[in-house]
C-alpha positions as CSV (number, residue, x, y, z in Angstrom):
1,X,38.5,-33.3,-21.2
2,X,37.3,-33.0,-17.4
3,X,36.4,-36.1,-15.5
4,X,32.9,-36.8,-14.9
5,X,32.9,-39.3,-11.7
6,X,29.9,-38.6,-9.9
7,X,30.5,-39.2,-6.3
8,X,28.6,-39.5,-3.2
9,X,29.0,-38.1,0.4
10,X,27.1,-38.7,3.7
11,X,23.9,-36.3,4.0
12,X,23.5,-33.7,6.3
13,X,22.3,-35.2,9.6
14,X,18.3,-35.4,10.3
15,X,15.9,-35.2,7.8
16,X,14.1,-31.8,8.4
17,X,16.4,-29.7,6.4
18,X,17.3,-26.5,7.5
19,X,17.7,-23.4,5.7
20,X,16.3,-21.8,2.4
21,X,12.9,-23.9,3.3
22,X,12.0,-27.1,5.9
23,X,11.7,-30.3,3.7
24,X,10.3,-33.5,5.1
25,X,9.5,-31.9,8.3
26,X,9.2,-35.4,10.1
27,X,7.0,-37.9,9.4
28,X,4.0,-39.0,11.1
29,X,5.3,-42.4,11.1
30,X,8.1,-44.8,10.7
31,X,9.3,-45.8,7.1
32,X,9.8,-49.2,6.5
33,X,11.6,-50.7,4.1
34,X,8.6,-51.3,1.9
35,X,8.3,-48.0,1.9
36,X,11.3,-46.5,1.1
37,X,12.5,-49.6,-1.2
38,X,10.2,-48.8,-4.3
39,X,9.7,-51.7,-7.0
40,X,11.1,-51.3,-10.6
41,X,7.2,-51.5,-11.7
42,X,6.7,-48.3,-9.8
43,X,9.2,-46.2,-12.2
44,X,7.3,-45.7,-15.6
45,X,8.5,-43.8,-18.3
46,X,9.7,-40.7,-18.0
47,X,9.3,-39.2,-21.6
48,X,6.0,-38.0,-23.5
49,X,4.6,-41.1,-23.3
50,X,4.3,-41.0,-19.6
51,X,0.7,-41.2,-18.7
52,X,-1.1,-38.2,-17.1
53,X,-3.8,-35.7,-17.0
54,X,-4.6,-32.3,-15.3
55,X,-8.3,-31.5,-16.4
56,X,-10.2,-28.6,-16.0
57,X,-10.4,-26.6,-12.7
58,X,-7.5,-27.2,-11.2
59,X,-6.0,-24.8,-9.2
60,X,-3.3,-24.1,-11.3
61,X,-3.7,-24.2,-15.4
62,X,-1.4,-26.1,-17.4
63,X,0.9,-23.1,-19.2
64,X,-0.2,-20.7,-16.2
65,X,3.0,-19.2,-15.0
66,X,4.4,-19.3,-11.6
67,X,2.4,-16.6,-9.8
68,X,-0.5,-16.0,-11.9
69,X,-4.3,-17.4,-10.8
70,X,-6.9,-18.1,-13.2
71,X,-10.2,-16.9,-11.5
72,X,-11.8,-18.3,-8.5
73,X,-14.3,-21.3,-9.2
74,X,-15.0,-24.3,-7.6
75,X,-14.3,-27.6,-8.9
76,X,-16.2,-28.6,-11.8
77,X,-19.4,-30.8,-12.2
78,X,-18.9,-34.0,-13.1
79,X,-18.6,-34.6,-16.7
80,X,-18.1,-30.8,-17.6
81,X,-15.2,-31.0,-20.3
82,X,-11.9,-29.6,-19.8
83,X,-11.1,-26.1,-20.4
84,X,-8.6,-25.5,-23.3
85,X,-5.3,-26.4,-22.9
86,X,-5.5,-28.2,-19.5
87,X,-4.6,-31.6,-20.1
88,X,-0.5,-32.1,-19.7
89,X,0.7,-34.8,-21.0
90,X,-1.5,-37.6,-22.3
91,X,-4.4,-39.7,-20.6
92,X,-3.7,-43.0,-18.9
93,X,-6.8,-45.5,-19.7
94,X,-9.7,-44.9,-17.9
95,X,-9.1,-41.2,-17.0
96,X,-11.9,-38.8,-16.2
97,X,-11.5,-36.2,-18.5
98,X,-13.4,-33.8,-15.9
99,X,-11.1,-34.3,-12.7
100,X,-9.0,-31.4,-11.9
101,X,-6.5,-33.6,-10.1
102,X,-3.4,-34.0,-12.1
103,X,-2.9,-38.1,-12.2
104,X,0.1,-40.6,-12.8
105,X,-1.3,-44.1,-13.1
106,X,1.0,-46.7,-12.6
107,X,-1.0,-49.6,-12.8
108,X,2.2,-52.1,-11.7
109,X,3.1,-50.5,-8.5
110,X,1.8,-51.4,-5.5
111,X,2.3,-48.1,-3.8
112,X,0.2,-44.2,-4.1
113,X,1.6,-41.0,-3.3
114,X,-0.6,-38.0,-3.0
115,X,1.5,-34.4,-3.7
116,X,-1.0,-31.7,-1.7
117,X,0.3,-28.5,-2.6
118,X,-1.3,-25.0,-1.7
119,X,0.4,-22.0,-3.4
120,X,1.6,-20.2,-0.3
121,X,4.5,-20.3,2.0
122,X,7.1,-18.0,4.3
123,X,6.3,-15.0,2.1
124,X,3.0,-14.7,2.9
125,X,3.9,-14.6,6.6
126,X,2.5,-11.4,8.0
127,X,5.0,-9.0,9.5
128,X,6.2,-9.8,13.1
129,X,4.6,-13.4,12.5
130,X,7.6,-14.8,10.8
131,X,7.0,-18.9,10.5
132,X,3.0,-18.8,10.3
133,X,2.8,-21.1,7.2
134,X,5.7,-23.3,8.9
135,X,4.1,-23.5,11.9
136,X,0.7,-24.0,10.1
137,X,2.2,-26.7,8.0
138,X,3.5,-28.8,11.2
139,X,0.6,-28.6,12.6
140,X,-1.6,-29.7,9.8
141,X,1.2,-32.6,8.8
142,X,2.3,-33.5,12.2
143,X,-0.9,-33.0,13.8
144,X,-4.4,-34.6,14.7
145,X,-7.7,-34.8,13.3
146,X,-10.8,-33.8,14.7
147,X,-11.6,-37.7,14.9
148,X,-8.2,-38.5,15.4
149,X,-5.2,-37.2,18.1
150,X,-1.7,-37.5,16.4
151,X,-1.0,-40.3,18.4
152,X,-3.9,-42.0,17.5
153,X,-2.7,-41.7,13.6
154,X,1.5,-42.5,14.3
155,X,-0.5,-45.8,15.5
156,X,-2.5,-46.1,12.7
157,X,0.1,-45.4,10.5
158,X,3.3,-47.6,11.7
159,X,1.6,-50.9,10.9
160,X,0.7,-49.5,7.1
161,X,4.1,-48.5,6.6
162,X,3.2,-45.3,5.5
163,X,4.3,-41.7,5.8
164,X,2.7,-38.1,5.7
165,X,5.3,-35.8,5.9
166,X,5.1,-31.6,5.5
167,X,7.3,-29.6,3.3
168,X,7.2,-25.6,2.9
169,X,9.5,-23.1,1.2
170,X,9.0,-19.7,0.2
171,X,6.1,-20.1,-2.0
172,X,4.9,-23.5,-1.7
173,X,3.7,-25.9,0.8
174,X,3.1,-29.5,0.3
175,X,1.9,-32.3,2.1
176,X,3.4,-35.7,1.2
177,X,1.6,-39.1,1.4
178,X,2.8,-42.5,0.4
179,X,0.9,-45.2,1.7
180,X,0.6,-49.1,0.2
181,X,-2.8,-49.3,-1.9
182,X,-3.8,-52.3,0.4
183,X,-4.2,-49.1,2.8
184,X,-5.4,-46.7,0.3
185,X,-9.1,-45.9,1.6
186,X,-8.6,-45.2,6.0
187,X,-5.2,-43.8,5.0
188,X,-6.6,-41.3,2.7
189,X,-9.3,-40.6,5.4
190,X,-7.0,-39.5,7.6
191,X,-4.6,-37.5,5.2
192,X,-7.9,-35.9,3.5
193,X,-9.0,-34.5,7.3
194,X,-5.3,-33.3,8.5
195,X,-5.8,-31.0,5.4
196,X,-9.4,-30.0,5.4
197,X,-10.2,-30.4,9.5
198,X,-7.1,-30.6,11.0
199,X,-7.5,-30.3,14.8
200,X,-5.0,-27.7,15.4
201,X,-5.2,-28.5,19.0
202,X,-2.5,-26.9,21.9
203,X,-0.6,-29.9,22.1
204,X,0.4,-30.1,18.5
205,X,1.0,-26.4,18.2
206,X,3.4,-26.5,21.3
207,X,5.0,-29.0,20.0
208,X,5.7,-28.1,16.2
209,X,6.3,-24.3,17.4
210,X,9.1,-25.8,19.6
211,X,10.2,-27.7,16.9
212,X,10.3,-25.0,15.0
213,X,12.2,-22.8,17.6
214,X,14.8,-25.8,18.6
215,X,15.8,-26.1,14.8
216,X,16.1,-22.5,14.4
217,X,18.3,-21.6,17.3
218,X,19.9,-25.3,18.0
219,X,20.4,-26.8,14.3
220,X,20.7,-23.6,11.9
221,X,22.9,-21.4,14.4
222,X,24.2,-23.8,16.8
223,X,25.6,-27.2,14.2
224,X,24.8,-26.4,10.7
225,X,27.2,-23.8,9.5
226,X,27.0,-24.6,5.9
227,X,23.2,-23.5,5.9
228,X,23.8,-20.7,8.2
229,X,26.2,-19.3,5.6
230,X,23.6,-19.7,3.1
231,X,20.6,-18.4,5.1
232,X,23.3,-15.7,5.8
233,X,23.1,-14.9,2.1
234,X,19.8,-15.2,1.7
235,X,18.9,-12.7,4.4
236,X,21.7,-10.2,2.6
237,X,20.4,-10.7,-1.0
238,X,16.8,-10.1,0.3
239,X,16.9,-7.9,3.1
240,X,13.4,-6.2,3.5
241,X,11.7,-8.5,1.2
242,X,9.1,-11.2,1.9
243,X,12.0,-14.0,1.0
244,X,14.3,-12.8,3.9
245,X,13.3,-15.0,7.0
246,X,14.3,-18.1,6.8
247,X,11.0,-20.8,5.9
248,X,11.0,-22.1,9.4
249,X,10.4,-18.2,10.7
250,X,12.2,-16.1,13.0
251,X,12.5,-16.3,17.1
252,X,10.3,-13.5,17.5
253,X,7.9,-14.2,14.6
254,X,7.8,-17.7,16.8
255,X,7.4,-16.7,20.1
256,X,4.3,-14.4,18.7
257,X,2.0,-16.6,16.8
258,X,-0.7,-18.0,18.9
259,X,-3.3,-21.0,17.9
260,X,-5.7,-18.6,16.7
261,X,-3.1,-17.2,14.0
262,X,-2.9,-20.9,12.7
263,X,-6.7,-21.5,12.2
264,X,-6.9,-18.2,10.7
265,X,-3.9,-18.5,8.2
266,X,-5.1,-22.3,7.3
267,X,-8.8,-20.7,6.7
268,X,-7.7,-17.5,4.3
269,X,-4.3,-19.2,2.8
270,X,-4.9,-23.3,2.3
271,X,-7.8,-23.0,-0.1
272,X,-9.6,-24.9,-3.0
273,X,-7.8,-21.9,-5.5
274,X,-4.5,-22.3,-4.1
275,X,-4.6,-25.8,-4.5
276,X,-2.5,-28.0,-6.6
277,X,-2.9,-32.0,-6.2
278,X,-1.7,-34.8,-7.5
279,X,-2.0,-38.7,-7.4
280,X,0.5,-41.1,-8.6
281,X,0.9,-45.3,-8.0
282,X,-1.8,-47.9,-7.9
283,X,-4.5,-46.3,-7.3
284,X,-7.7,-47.7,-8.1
285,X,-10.4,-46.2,-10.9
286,X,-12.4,-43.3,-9.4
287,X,-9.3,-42.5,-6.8
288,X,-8.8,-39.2,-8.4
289,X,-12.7,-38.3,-8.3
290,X,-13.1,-39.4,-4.8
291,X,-9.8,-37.1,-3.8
292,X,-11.7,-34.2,-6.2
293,X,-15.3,-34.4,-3.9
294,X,-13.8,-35.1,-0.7
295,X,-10.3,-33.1,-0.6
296,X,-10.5,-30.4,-2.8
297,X,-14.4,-29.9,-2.1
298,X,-13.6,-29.4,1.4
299,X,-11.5,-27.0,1.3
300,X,-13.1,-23.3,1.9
301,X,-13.0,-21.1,-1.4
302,X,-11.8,-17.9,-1.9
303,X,-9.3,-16.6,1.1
304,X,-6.4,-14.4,0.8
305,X,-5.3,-13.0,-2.4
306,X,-1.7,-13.9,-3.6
307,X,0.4,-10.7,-2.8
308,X,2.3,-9.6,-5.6
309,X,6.6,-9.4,-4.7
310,X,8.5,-6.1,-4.9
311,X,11.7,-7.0,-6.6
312,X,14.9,-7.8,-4.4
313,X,17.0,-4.6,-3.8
314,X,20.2,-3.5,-6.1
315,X,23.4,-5.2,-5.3
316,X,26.3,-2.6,-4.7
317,X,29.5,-3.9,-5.5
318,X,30.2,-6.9,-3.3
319,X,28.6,-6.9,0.3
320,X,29.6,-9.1,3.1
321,X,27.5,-10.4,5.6
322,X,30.0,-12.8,8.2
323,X,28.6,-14.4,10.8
324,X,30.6,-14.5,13.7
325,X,30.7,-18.1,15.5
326,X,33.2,-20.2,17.1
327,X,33.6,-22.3,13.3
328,X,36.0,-25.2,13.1
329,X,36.0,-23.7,9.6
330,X,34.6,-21.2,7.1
331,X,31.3,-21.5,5.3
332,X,31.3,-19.0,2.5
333,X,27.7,-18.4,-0.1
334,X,27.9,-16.1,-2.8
335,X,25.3,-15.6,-4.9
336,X,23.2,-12.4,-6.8
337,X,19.5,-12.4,-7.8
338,X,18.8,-13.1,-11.4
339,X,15.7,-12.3,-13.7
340,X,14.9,-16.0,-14.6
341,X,13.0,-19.3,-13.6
342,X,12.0,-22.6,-15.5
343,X,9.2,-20.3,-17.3
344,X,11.9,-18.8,-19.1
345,X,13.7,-19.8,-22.4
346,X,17.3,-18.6,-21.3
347,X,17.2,-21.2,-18.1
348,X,17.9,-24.1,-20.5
349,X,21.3,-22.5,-21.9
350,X,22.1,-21.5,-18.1
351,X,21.4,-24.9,-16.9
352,X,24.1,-26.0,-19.2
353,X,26.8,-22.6,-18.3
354,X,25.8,-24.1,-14.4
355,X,26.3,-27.6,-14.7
356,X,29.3,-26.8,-17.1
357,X,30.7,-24.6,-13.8
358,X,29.3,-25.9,-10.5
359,X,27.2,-29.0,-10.7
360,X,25.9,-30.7,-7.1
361,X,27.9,-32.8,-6.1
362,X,29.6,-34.0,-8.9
363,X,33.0,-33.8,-10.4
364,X,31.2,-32.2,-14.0
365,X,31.9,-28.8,-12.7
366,X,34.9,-26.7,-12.9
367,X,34.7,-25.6,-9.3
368,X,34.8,-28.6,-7.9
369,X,37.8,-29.7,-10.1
370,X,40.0,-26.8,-9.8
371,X,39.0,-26.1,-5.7
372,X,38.3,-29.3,-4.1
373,X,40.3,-32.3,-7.3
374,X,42.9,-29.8,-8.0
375,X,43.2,-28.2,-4.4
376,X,42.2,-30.4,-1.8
377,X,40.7,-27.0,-0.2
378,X,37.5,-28.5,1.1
379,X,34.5,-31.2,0.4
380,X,32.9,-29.5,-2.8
381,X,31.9,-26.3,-4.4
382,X,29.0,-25.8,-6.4
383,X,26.9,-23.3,-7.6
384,X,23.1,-22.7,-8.8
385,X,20.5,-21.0,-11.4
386,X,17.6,-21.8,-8.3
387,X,16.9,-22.4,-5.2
388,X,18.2,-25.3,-4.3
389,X,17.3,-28.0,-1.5
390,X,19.3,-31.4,-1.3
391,X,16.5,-34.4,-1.4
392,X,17.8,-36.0,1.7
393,X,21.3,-38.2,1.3
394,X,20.9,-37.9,-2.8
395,X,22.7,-35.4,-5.0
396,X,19.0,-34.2,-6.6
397,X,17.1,-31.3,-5.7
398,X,13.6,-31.6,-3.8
399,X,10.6,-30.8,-6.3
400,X,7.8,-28.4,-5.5
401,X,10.0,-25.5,-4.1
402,X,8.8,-23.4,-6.9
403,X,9.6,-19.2,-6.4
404,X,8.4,-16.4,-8.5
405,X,12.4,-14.7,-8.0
406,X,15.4,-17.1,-8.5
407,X,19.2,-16.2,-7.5
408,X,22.0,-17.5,-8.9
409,X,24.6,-18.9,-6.2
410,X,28.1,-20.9,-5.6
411,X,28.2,-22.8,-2.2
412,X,31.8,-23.0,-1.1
413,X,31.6,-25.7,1.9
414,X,33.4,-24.9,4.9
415,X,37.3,-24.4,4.6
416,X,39.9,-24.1,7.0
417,X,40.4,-20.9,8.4
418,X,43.4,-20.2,6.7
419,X,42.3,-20.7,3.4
420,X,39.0,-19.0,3.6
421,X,40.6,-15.8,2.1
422,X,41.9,-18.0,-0.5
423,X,38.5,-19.9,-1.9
424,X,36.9,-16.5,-2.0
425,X,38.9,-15.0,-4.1
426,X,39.0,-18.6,-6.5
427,X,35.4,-18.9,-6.5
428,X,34.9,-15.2,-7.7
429,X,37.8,-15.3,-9.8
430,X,36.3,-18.5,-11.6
431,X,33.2,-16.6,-11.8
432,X,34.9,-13.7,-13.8
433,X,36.2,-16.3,-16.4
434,X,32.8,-17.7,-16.6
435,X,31.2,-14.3,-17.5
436,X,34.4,-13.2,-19.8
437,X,35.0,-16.2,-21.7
438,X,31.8,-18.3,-21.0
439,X,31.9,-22.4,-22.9
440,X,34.1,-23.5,-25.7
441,X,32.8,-25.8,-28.2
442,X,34.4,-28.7,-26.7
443,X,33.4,-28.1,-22.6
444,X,30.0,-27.5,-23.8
445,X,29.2,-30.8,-26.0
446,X,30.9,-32.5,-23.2
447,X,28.3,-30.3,-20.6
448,X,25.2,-31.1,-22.6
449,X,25.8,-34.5,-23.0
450,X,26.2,-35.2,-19.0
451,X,23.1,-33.0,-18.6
452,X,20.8,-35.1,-21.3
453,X,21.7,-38.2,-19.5
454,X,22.0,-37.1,-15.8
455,X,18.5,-35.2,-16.0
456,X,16.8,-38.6,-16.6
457,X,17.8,-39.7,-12.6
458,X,15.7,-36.3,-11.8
459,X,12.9,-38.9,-12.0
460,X,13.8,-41.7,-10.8
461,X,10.5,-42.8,-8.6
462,X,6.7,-42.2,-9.2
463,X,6.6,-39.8,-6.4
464,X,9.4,-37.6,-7.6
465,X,8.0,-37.5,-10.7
466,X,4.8,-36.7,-10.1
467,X,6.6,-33.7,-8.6
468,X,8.1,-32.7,-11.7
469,X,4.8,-32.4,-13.3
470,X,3.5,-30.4,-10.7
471,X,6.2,-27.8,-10.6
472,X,5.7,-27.7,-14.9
473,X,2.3,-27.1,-14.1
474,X,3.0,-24.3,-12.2
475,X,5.9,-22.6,-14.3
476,X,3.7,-23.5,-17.6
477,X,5.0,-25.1,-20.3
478,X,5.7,-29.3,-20.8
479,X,6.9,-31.2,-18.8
480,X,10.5,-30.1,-17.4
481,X,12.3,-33.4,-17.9
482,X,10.7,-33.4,-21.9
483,X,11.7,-30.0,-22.5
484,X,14.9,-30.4,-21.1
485,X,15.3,-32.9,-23.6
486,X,14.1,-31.2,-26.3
487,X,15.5,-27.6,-25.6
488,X,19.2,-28.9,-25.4
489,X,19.4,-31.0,-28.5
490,X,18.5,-27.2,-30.0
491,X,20.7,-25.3,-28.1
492,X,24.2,-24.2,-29.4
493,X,27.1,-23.1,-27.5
494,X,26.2,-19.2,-28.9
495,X,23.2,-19.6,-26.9
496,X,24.8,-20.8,-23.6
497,X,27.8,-18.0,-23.7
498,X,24.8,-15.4,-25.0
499,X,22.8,-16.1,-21.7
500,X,25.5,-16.0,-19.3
501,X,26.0,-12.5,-20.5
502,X,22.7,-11.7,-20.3
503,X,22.2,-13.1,-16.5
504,X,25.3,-13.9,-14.5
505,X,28.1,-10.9,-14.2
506,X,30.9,-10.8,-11.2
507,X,30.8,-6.9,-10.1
508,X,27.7,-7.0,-7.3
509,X,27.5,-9.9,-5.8
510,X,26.3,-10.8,-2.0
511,X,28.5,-12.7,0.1
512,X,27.5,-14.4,3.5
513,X,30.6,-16.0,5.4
514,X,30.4,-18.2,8.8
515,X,33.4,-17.8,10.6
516,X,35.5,-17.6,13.7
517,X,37.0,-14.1,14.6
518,X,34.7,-12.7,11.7
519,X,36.2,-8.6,12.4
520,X,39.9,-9.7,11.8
521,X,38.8,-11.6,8.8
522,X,36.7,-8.5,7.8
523,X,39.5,-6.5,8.3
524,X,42.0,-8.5,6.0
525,X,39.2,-8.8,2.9
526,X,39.0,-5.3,2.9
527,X,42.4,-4.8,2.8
528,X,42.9,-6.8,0.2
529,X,46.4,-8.4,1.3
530,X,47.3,-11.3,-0.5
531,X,46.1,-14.7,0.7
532,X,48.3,-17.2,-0.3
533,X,47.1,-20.7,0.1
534,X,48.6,-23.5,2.4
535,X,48.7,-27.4,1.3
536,X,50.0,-30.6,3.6
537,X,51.2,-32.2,0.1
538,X,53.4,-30.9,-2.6
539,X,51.3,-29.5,-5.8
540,X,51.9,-29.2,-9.2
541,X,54.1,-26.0,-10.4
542,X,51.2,-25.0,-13.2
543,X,48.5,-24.9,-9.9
544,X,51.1,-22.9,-8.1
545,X,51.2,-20.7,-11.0
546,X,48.0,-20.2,-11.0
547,X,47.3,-19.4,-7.0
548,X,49.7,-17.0,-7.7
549,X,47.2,-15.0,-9.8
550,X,44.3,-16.2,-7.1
551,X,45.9,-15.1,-4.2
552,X,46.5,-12.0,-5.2
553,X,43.0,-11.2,-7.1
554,X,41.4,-8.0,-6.2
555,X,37.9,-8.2,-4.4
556,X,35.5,-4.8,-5.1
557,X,34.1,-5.3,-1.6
558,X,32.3,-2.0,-1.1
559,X,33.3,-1.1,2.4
560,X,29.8,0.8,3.2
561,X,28.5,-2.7,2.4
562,X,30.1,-4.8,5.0
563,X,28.2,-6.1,8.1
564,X,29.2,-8.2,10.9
565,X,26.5,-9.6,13.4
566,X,27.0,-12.3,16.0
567,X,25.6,-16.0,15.3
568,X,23.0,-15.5,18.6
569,X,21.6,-12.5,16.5
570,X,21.0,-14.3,13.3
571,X,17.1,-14.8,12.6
572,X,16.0,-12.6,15.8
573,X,13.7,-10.9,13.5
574,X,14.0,-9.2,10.2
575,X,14.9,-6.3,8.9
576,X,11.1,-5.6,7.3
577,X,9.2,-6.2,10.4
C-alpha cells in the first residue's frame, strides 16, 4: 500500500499567477484578516442539500454544455417562471423563482461574495492583439468608475476590508467580490459600475498594460521557470490555435492595443448573454433581484458571437520545445491534448487513473513516490486530466477556468541539470506502465477512497463553492462535487483502466523543457545515450535496478520535431498572428 501523507510547500511567490491564465490579478484593496479568516458558519453543506438556484434566463442554462449559447434574450420580467430545467440544486427559503442569478444563501455568515463571469477570455483575442481580454479585465477590476478614480475606491475599500480582484483564462473571465454584508449596498455600487461603466481611463490602462508587460517578460521569462516550461508546452501543444498565447498576451499583442481596443472589446465581448453570476453569503432578501436589474440589466445585449475552436494539431511522435535560459535547473512539462472535459462521463474514471498516478501535491500519486519519496530527484511530480491553476499557497485548483479543449499533462518541477535526462525518461516510462497495465484492484480502491474524501476540501468556503456551481453550470450536468460522489461509488476498476486506453497513450506527446545549454541537452536526447542518475546518499539495490531500465529507456523523439528558441523570444508573438 502507498502512503497517502498529504503535504504542503510554500506557494509560488506573488499572487497574480503566471502562466496557463492570470488568477487574482491584484486586488483593489488590502485583505484583512476578517477577510481572509472565514467563519465556520460561512461553510454550509456541500452535498444535495446545499441550498441554491439558477432560474430562468441566465446566461448560461443549467445542462448547457461548455460552449453552447441558448439564444439571446434579456433577463426576464419579474415573476415570469423558470424555463425547464434551470433550477440547480434546490431553493434556499425565500428565493425568487424568476431571478437568473444563480444563489447560495448562507444565512450564518457574515460575509458575500459575488462570482461575475462573462464567457470570454485569451481566445477571443484578435490576431496581433494578444492580451485584449487581460488587459480589458485589469482595467475593468483594477480600474475606476465613472464616479469613481481607482484610488478613490482602494480608499473606499481598505476600511471595509474587502476585495475585488480579476481573474481570466482562456475562456473565462471573472470578477471576484467579497465584501462584509455591513458593506453590502456602496460596495456593490461600486463593483456593479467597474463592470457595466468602468472608466477605462489612460491612467488605468498604462498601468494594467505595464503590468501586464512586467509579468510577461520579468516574472514568466525572467524568475518563474516552472511556468515557463509549462507555457512552453502549451505554446507546442497549441501552436496556431486560439489557446497558444499565454492569458496575459504577448509583447507585441501588448505593445499594440490602444484604449479604444479595450472599450470596444468590453462593449462586443462582456455582455448580458455571456454572462454568468453568482451570489453567495449573507446577503439580504431581494440581493439577487437588485444584482439581476442593476448588473446584468446594464450590461449591453447582443455583441460578438462565441467563435467556434479548430481542434489542436496532431502530435508526431514526441516534440521538444527547450527553452534556452541560464536555469539553476530544469523545468520539464509533458503533456498531449485529450478529447474530454467534466461534460464527459470518462473524466470521472480518469480522475481516478490521475490521482491514482500524479495527484497535486500529494504523496497519493505514483510519480511523486517513485521520483521525488523514492528518488529525492526534485520537489514533486504531478500530472493532470485539465488545466490546472494552483489557488494561491493551497494544493486545490482555482474554479472558473472552464475550456472547451482539455490536455492531459505531468509537471516534472525543476531538477538538477544532471538528472534532467533522467526524470524524462522516468516520467514517460511511468506513463507507458500507466497506459499498458493501467490500476489493479487494490491501487484503485485505495485511489477512490482518497478521492471520495479529498474532493470534499474542493469546497471548503462559500466562495469556492459557489465556484463549483458555476463551472457545473457551464459543463451541464449536477453539481461536480455531487457527481463526483455519486459517479465513483459506481465506477469499477474496468472502467478506470477502459478510459485510460481510450484517452491517455505515450507515443505523441509534447514536451517543453527550461534549461541551461538547451542545444547540448538537445543533442544528447536525440541521441539517446544513457542517462544514468546521480544521488548524494546511498539507495536501495531494487531502485537501482530499476534506474537501470530508466536510464536506458528509449525516447521516440521525432527529430523534425525538435525546436530550440532562446528564453528573450518566448511570447514575442505567436505563431498564428
Amino acid at each position: 500500500m502507498r502512503r497517502r501523507i498529504a503535504v504542503r510547500c510554500r506557494s509560488r511567490a506573488g499572487a497574480f499567477c503566471i502562466g496557463a491564465a492570470a488568477v487574482a490579478a491584484g486586488a483593489l484593496a488590502l485583505t484583512s484578516p476578517a477577510v481572509a479568516a472565514r467563519p465556520a458558519a460561512e461553510a454550509g453543506p456541500t452535498g444535495a442539500g446545499a441550498p441554491l438556484a439558477l432560474a430562468a434566463g441566465a446566461s448560461a442554462a443549467a445542462g448547457a454544455p461548455l460552449g453552447s449559447r441558448p439564444a439571446a434574450r434579456p433577463p426576464p420580467p419579474p415573476g415570469a417562471p423558470p424555463a425547464a430545467g434551470a433550477p440547480l440544486g434546490s431553493r434556499g427559503a425565500g428565493q425568487e423563482a424568476s431571478s437568473p442569478i444563480l444563489s447560495l444563501p448562507a444565512p450564518g455568515s457574515p460575509l458575500v461574495t459575488l462570482r461575475i463571469a462573462f464567457r470570454t477570455g485569451s481566445a477571443d483575442d484578435p490576431a496581433g492583439r494578444n492580451g485584449l481580454n487581460a488587459l480589458t479585465a485589469l482595467t475593468m477590476g483594477r480600474g475606476g468608475t465613472g464616479a469613481m478614480t481607482f484610488e478613490a475606491i482602494t480608499e473606499a475599500l481598505y476600511p471595509w476590508s474587502a476585495s475585488i480582484r480579476a481573474q481570466f483564462d482562456k475562456e473565462m473571465t471573472v470578477l471576484v467580490g467579497e465584501v462584509h454584508r455591513d458593506h453590502l449596498d456602496p460596495f456593490f455600487a461600486i463593483l456593479r459600475d467597474l463592470v457595466t461603466a468602468p472608466r477605462f481611463d489612460a491612467a488605468d490602462f498604462g498601468r494594467n498594460r505595464d503590468f501586464l508587460v512586467n509579468s510577461l517578460v520579468s516574472s514568466l521569462r525572467g524568475g518563474n521557470d516552472e511556468e515557463l516550461g509549462k507555457e512552453a508546452l502549451n505554446a507546442l501543444i497549441y501552436a496556431g490555435h486560439p489557446y497558444e498565447a499565454p492569458a496575459m498576451g504577448t509583447e507585441e499583442g501588448l505593445a499594440a492595443i490602444t484604449l479604444d481596443d479595450v472599450r470596444a472589446f468590453h462593449r462586443t465581448h462582456y455582455t448580458r448573454e455571456r454572462a454568468l453570476v453568482g451570489i453567495a453569503g449573507g446577503y439580504p432578501d431581494g440581493f439577487a433581484e437588485r444584482v439581476e436589474r442593476e448588473l446584468l440589466g446594464g450590461l449591453p445585449a447582443g455583441g460578438a458571437e462565441r467563435k467556434p475552436l479548430p481542434g489542436p494539431r496532431p502530435l508526431d511522435g514526441i516534440e521538444l520545445l527547450l527553452v534556452d535560459k541560464d536555469a539553476i535547473a530544469t523545468a520539464i512539462s509533458i503533456g498531449f491534448p485529450i478529447e474530454v472535459t467534466r461534460g464527459d462521463d470518462d473524466f470521472y474514471a480518469l480522475l481516478v487513473a490521475n490521482s491514482y498516478f500524479g495527484e497535486h501535491r500529494t504523496f497519493n500519486g505514483l510519480l511523486m513516490n517513485k521520483m521525488r519519496g523514492q528518488r529525492g530527484l526534485n520537489y514533486g511530480d504531478y500530472s493532470y486530466i485539465e488545466s490546472f491553476i494552483q489557488d494561491g499557497g493551497s494544493r486545490l485548483p482555482v474554479p472558473n477556468i472552464p475550456r472547451r479543449q482539455q490536455f492531459f499533462s505531468i509537471w516534472i518541477r525543476p531538477v538538477p541539470h544532471h538528472n534532467a535526462h533522467f526524470a524524462l525518461r522516468q516520467a514517460i516510462r511511468e506513463l507507458h506502465v500507466l497506459v499498458d497495465e493501467g490500476l489493479t484492484p487494490e491501487a484503485f480502491e485505495a485511489t477512490r477512497e482518497f478521492l471520495l474524501n479529498y474532493s470534499k476540501l474542493y469546497v471548503q468556503t462559500t466562495s469556492r463553492r459557489l465556484g463549483y456551481h458555476l463551472d457545473s453550470a457551464v459543463y451541464g450536468g449536477g453539481y461536480f462535487i455531487d457527481e463526483l460522489q455519486r459517479r465513483l461509488e459506481a465506477l469499477t476498476v474496468d472502467d478506470v483502466n477502459a478510459a485510460i486506453r481510450r484517452h491517455l497513450q505515450y507515443d505523441d506527446l509534447a514536451v517543453g523543457i527550461v534549461t541551461r545549454d538547451a542545444p547540448a541537452f538537445r543533442d544528447r536526447l536525440l541521441a539517446n545515450e544513457p542517462s544514468p542518475a546521480t544521488y548524494n546518499t546511498e539507495v536501495p539495490a531494487a531502485i537501482r535496478a530499476e534506474d537501470a531500465l530508466i536510464e536506458a529507456f528509449v525516447l521516440a523523439i521525432n527529430p523534425d520535431r525538435v525546436r530550440v528558441a532562446p528564453v528573450g523570444e518566448m511570447f514575442g508573438a505567436v505563431s498564428g498572428g
